[in-house]
N, C-alpha and C positions, 0 to 999 in steps of 0.2 A: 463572647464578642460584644464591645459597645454597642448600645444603641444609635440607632445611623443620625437620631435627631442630636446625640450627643458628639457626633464628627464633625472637630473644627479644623483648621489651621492654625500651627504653631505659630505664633509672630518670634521674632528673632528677640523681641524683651521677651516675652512669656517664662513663667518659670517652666524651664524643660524638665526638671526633675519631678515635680509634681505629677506632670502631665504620663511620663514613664512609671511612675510607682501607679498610676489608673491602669494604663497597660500592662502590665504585670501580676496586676490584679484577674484583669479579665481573660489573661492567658492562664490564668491557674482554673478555670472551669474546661478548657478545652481537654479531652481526653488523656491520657498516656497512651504513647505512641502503640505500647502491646493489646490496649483497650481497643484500637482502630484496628489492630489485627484480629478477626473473629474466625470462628470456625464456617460458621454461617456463611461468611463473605470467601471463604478460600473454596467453600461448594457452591456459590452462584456462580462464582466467576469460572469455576471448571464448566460447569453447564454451558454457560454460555457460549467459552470461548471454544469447547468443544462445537458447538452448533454452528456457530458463526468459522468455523475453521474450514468447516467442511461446505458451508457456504461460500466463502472466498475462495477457496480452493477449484470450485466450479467456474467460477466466472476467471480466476484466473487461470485456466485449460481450457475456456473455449475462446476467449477474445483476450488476454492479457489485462484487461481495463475494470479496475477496480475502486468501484465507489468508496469515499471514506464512509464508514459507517460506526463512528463516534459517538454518534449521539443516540443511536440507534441503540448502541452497548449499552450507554448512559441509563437511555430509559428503560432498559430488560433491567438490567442489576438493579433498580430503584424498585421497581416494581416488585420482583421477585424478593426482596430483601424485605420490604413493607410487609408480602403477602407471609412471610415467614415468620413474621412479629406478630401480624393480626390472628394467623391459624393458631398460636401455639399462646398467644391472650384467650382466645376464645375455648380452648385446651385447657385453661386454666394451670399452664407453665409459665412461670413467671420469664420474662426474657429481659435483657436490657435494652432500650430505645435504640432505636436507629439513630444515629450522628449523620452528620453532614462528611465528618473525615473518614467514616464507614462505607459510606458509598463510593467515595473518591477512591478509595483501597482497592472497594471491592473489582470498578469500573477501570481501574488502573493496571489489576490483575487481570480481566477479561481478556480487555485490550492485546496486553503483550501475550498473550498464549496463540488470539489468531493475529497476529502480525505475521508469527511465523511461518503459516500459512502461506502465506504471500511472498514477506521477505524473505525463505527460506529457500529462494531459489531451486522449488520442485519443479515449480512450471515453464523457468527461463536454463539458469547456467548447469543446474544440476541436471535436469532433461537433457540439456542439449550434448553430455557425454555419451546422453543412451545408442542402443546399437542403430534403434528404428530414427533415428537423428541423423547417425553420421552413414548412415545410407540414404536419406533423403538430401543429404551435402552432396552427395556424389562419391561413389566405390569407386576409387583409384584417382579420384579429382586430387591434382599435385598439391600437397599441403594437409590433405582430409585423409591422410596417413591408416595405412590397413591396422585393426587393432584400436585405432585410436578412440576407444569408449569402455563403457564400463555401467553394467547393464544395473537400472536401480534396483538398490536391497535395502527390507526395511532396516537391517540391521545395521551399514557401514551406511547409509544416509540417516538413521537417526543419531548414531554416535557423531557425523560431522557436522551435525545439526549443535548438539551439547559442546564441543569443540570449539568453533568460532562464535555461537551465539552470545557468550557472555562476556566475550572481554573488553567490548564496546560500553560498558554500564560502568565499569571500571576506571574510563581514562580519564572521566572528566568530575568525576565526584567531589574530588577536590578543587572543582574551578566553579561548582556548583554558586555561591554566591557570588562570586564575582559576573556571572551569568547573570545570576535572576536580579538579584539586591543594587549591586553596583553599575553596572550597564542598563538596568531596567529593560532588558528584549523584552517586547511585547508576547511570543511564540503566539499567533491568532489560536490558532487550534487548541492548545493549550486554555488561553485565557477563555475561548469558547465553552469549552468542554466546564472548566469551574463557573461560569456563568450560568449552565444551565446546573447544573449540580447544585446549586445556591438557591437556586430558582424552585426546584423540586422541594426543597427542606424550609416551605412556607407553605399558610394555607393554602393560598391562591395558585400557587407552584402544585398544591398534592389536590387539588381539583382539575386542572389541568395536566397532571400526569394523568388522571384517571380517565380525559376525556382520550387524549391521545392513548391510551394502553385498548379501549372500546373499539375503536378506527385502525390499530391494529392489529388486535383478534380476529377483525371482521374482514378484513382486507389478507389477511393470514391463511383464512380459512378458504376462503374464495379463491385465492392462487392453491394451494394446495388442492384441492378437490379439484380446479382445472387442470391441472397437470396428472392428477390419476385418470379423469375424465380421456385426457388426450393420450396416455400410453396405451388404452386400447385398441387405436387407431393404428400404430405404431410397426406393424408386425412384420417390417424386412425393410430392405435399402432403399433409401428416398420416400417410405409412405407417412403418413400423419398430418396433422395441422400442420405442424414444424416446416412441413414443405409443399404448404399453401401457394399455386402460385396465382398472388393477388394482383399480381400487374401483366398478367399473359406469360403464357411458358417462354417467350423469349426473351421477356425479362427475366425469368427465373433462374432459365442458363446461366446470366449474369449474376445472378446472385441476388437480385432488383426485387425483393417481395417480402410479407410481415410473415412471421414465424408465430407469431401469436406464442411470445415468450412474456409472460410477466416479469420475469425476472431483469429484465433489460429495460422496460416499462419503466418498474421502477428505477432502476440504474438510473435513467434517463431523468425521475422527477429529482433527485437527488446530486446530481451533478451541475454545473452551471448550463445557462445556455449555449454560450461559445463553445465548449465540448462537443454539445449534440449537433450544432450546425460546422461546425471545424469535421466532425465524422462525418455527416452528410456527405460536405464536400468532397473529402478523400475519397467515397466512395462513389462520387459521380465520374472525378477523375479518373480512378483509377478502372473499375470495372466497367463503367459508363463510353468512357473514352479513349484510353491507352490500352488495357488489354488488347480489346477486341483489334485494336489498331495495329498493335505488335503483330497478335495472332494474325494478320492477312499479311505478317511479311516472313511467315513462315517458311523455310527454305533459301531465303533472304540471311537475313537476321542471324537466324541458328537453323540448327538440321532440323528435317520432321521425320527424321529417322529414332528420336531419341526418345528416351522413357520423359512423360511427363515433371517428373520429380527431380528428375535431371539441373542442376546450377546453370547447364547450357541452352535449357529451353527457355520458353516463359518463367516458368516458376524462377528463374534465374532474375530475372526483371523485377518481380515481383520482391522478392527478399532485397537486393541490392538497393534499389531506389527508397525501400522503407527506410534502409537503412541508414542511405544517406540524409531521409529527411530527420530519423531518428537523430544520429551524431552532428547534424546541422544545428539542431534545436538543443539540446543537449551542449554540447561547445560554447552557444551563445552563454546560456545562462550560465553553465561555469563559471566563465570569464565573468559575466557581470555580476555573479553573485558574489566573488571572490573578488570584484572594484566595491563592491560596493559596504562588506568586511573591511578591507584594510582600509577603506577612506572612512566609516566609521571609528576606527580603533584609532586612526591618527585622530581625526577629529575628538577623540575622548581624553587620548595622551597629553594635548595640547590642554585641551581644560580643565586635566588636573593640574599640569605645569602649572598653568598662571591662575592656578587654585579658583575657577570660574567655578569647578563644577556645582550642580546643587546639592546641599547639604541638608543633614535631619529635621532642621529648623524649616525647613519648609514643608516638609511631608504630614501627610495629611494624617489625623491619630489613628486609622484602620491602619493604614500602610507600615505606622511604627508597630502597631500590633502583629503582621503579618513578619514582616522583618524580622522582627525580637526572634518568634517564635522558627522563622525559617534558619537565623543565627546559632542560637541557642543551644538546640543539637549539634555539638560537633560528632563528625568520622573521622576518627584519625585517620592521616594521607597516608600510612605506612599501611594500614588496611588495602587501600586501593592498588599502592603499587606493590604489595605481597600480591594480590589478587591474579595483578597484571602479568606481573613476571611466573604465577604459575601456572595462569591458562597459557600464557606464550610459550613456556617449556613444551606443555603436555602437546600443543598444538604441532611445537617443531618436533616430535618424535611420532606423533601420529597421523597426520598428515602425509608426509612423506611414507609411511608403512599402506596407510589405505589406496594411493595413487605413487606409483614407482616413479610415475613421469615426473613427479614434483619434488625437485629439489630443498635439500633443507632450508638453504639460505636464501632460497623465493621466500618463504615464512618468515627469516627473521628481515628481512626489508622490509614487507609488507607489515610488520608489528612496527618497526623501528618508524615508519612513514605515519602509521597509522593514528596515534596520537594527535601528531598535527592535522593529518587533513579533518579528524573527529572535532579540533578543535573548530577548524574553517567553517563545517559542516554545519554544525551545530550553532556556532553566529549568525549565519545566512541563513540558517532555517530560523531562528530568532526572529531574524530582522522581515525577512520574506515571507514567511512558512514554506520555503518550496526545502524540501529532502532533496539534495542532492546526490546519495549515497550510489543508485544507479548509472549516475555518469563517473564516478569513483570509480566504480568496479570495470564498466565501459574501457576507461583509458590504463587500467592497469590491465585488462585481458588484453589488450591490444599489445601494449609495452613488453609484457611477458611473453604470449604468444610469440612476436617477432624475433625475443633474445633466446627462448628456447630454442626453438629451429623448428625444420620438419617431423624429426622423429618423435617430439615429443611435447609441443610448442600448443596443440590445440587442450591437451587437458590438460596443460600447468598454467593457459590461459584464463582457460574456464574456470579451476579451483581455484586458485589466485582474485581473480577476482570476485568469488564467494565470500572468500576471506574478508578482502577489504573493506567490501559491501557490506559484510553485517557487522561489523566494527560500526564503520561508520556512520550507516544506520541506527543501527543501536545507541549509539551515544547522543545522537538529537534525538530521539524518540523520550529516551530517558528524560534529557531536558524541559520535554513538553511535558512529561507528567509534573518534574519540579514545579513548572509554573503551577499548573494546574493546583498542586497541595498548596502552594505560598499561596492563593487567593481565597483556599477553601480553610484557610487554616489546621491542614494534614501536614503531620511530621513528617520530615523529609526522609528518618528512620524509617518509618513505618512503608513511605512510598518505595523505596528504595529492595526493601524484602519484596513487597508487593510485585514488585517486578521480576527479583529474579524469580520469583515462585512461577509467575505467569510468563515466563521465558521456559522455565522448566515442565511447564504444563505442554509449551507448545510444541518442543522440541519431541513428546511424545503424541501430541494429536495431529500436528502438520503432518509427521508421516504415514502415519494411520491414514489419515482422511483423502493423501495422496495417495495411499495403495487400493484404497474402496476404488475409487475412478479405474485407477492403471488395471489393476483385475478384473473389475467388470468391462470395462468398455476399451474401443481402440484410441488409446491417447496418442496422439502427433500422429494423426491421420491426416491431410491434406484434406480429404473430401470428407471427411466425417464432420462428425460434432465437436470431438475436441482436439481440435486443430493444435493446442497447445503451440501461436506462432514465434515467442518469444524463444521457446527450445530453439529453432534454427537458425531465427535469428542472432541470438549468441554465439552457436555454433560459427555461424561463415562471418561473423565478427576477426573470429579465433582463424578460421582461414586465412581472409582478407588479411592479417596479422601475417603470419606465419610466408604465406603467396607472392603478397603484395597483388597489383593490381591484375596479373595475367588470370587471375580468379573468376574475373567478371568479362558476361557473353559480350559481343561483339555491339559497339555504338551504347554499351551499357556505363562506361567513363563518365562518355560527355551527360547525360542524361544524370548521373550522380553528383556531379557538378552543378547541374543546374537547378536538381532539388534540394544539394544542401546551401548553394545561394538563395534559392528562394527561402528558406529553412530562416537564415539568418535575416534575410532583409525583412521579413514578417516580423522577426522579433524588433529589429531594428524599430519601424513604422509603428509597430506596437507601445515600443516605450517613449519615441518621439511625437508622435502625433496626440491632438490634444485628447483627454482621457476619453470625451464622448463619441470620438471616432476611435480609436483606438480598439476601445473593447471589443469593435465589431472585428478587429482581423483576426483570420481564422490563424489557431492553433498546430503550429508542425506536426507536434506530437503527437495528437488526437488524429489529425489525418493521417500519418502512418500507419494506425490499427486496420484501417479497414483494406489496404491494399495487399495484405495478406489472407483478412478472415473473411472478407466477402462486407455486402452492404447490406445484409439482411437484417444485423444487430444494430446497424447505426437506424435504420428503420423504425425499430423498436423504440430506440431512443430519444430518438427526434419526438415520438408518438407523444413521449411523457416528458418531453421540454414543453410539448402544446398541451397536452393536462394543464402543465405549472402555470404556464402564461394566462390561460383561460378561467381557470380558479381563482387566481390573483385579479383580475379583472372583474369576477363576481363578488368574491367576498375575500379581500386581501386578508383580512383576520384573521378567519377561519383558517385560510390558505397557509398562511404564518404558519400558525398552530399545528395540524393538521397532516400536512404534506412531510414529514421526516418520518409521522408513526404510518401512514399510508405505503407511502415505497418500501420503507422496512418490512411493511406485513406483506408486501407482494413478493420481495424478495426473497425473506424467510419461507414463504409458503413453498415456492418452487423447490427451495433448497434443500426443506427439510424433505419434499419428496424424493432427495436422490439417494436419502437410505432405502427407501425399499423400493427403488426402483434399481439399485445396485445389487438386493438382495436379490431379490427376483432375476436379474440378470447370470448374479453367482451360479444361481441355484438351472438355469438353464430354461428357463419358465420365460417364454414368449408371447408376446400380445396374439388375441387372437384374430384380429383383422388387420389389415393392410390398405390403407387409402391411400389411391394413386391414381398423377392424373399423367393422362397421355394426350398425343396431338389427334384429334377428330379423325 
């Protein structure tokens, strides 16, 4: 790479060709793409994303709400990649240096192994087929059809995992430069993530990993030991720290008290503010205010004759109203992510017409150096759409064999569709960085569910929109690592394997790390710990589809109306109002969570929004620095206790005390 003192601007005399033949110089020191592929880096990244799988996996089973933890990967594979170099120098093995496009690989693969974790829909569409789901919907509720689930196995959820997982990486490989080089999308998370990768592969960068790797060992260590600390507290229904009640047991009834969860703590330093105070709220509202309110119109409202878990009781309230704040919030930004896509692309159309756009002669020589090198490498398009066309074959034959309910030619719409909205996707997450892939999947479970019917409408809903969702998904995710290589100067070849290797990592540790949970412990428990509320949620998605509105308990219409207007008018006020008021309105979305899982977690998190604000206040530096490797070790800490606290539970091995508090 040129030296940054030797970065100029081209003027439009300048000899351009000179300036090109210096860049092509300095691209010929950058690795070969198979050089950036190491062995070393294909075992970090299994590690990690192993770890980190099963970490995400938690947090997505007990609250649905999942920190990005980017940077967090960033710095383990740097770390562990250095440590690999220095052990095996000091070994007296010769090894070859760590690169800059090494890490990007390696960090690249981590990433997509626990994405799928998350995006793999164990915790939301594919749960929500389960049996313990479509009996918390309601047995014999008109729409939530007898039969209608399909109990999970590792073996038919990791094959539809490999299935749909990859033909998202496929649809836009070919529109790759026209993305990054010609449009110049920022992708923030992207360009973030090669920021700090850049950052690392300097002195000053590898003294400053080393401070933050110190602050997270120590902060690692401390959550872990507390979390073994506290399991022997643990030892039957409602005892331990976890059900501390720190604001009087009648708050606690409500849900109102700290759990003395690190893992959420961190959550909390990690996320923005607006998140933790957006959650607050919902959960003042909802558990604070409207439960209990509902609750005194019992016999009213709906029967008190009826199971708890019932669509017709409360918990009916509860799911429906998230929901509409869910699809209120969700709708908005569709729509506006998709204004503000095609007024982009006219806007672009327009100034190639009248030939405004800006050309090479102005770019800066890194940029032309980045370019070349993002160029350079072609893939042939016939790769891409051989690819395409063969995961869509395998998909429309087995698909339809693993769920009866789902017709073949749900599959070929859904591929046939799927390109374009990947494309939509994947601009708007550019332009935004918001993923829209979940409201994708949203309005096709809906669409689908409805034109199935009753017989068979809620799980061609649900898998139907699996599908979509990781198409779509997958093909902006991809894009963000693209950016990512163009800034760090990693071959788009090399990123490209990187993925599907860590797509194919995930596809076998997402469901591993999903079945440790579902074996040991009660997953889609209502009163438990892992409530898993996105499973039901999707579910009476798929109802609400299927039903139409006769679904929802009585005075629950208007009430859904009026949080998915408030839904949209927040967003409204949000992007109207001037920025410094603006940021302060609360989030739909974030409010949602808690009206299902209780306000114990938004507790937690508020906790570690006031860390962040209080630290920044002391020593904003430090704070900078500091606060990424800090909540990741509190995170990791907890997480990594739930291997053996899942072993121990396998194995039938109970805490031996139980702390519990009663009324005097």
């Amino acid at each position: 790479m040129a030296d940054t003192k030797e970065i100029r601007e081209i003027n439009k005399g300048e000899d351009l060709e000179e300036a090109m033949e210096a860049v092509t110089s300095d691209l010929k020191q950058t690795p070969h793409w198979r050089e950036q592929l190491t062995l070393r880096g294909i075992v970090v990244s299994f590690a990690i994303g192993s770890l980190y799988s099963v970490i995400v996996m938690k947090l997505n089973l007990t609250t649905g709400l999942v920190p990005t933890l980017n940077v967090s990967a960033a710095l383990l594979t740097f770390v562990l990649l250095r440590t690999w170099t220095k052990v095996l120098g000091k070994a007296g093995i010769m090894s070859k240096p760590l690169t800059c496009q090494e890490s990007t690989v390696a960090q690249t693969c981590a990433v997509a192994a626990y994405t799928i974790a998350y995006g793999g829909g164990y915790g939301s569409y594919l749960l929500g087929l389960s049996k313990k789901i479509y009996e918390e919907a309601g047995v014999g509720v008109d729409g939530n059809m007898a039969g209608s689930y399909k109990e999970p196995g590792i073996g038919w959820m990791t094959g539809f995992s490999f299935t749909v997982s990859f033909v998202g990486i496929f649809i836009l490989v070919p529109l790759r430069k026209m993305l990054i080089i010609d449009y110049k999308l920022p992708y923030p998370s992207g360009t973030a993530t090669a920021v700090l990768i850049n950052g690392f592969h300097t002195s000053k960068g590898d003294q400053m990993a080393k401070k933050q790797v110190r602050g997270f060992m120590k902060y690692f260590t401390v959550s872990f030991l507390w979390s073994f600390f506290q399991w022997f507290f643990s030892g039957g229904d409602a005892c331990g720290f976890a059900q501390f009640p720190t604001f009087g047991l009648k708050a606690y009834k409500n849900t109102f008290f700290f759990d003395f969860s690190l893992t959420y703590i961190g959550a909390g330093m990690i996320c923005s503010h607006i998140v933790n105070i957006s959650l607050i709220l919902g959960a003042v509202l909802s558990w604070g205010i409207m439960w209990p309110s509902i609750k005194n119109l019992e016999g009213d409202w709906f029967p008190a004759n009826i199971p708890q878990s019932s669509m017709k009781s409360l918990q009916g309230y509860k799911v429906f109203l998230s929901i509409a704040l869910i699809l209120g919030d969700g709708l908005y930004n569709f729509v506006k992510i998709m204004s503000i896509t095609l007024s982009s692309m006219l806007s672009r159309y327009k100034q190639k017409k009248s030939k405004t756009a800006p050309t090479d002669d102005n770019l800066l020589l890194d940029e032309l150096q980045r370019n070349q090198l993002f160029a350079r490498e072609t893939m042939p398009s016939w790769v891409s759409f051989a690819g395409f066309a063969v995961l869509t074959t395998i998909s429309i034959i087995a698909i339809p064999h693993m769920f009866s309910q789902v017709k073949w030619y749900y599959i070929i719409i859904a591929y046939t569709l799927a390109p374009v909205l990947g494309f939509c996707n994947a601009y708007g997450t550019g332009l935004t960085d918001m993923n829209m892939a979940y409201n994708y999947g949203k309005v096709a479970l809906f669409i689908i569910a409805a034109w199935a019917g009753k017989d068979s409408g809620v799980v061609a809903g649900l898998v139907v929109c699996g599908v979509i969702k990781a198409v779509v998904y997958m093909s902006a995710d991809l894009m963000h690592d693209f950016k990512t290589g163009h800034l760090t100067l990693t071959s788009p070849r090399s990123m490209l394997i990187s993925q599907i290797i860590g797509i194919a990592m995930g596809c076998i540790t997402g469901p591993l790390s999903f079945f440790l949970f579902y074996k040991a412990f009660d997953v889609g428990n209502p009163d438990g710990i892992f409530k898993a509320p996105y499973g039901l949620v999707y579910r009476n998605i798929a109802v609400l589809g299927v039903q139409g509105f006769s679904a929802l308990p009585r005075h629950c219409l208007q009430l859904c109306c009026g949080f998915f207007s408030f839904a949209v008018a927040a967003n409204i006020m949000r992007d109207i109002l001037p920025k410094r008021l603006g940021k302060w309105v609360p989030l739909p979305m974030a409010m949602a969570v808690p009206f299902l899982v209780g306000a114990n977690f938004a507790i937690d998190m508020f906790i570690g929004t006031v860390i962040v604000f209080v630290w920044h206040k002391l020593n904003n530096q430090k704070a900078t620095l500091m606060i990424p490797a800090v909540a990741s070790g509190l995170i990791c800490g907890d997480g990594v206790w739930v291997l053996p606290s899942c072993l121990l539970a396998l194995l039938k091995i109970k805490p031996p005390i139980c702390m519990l508090f009663v009324n005097s």
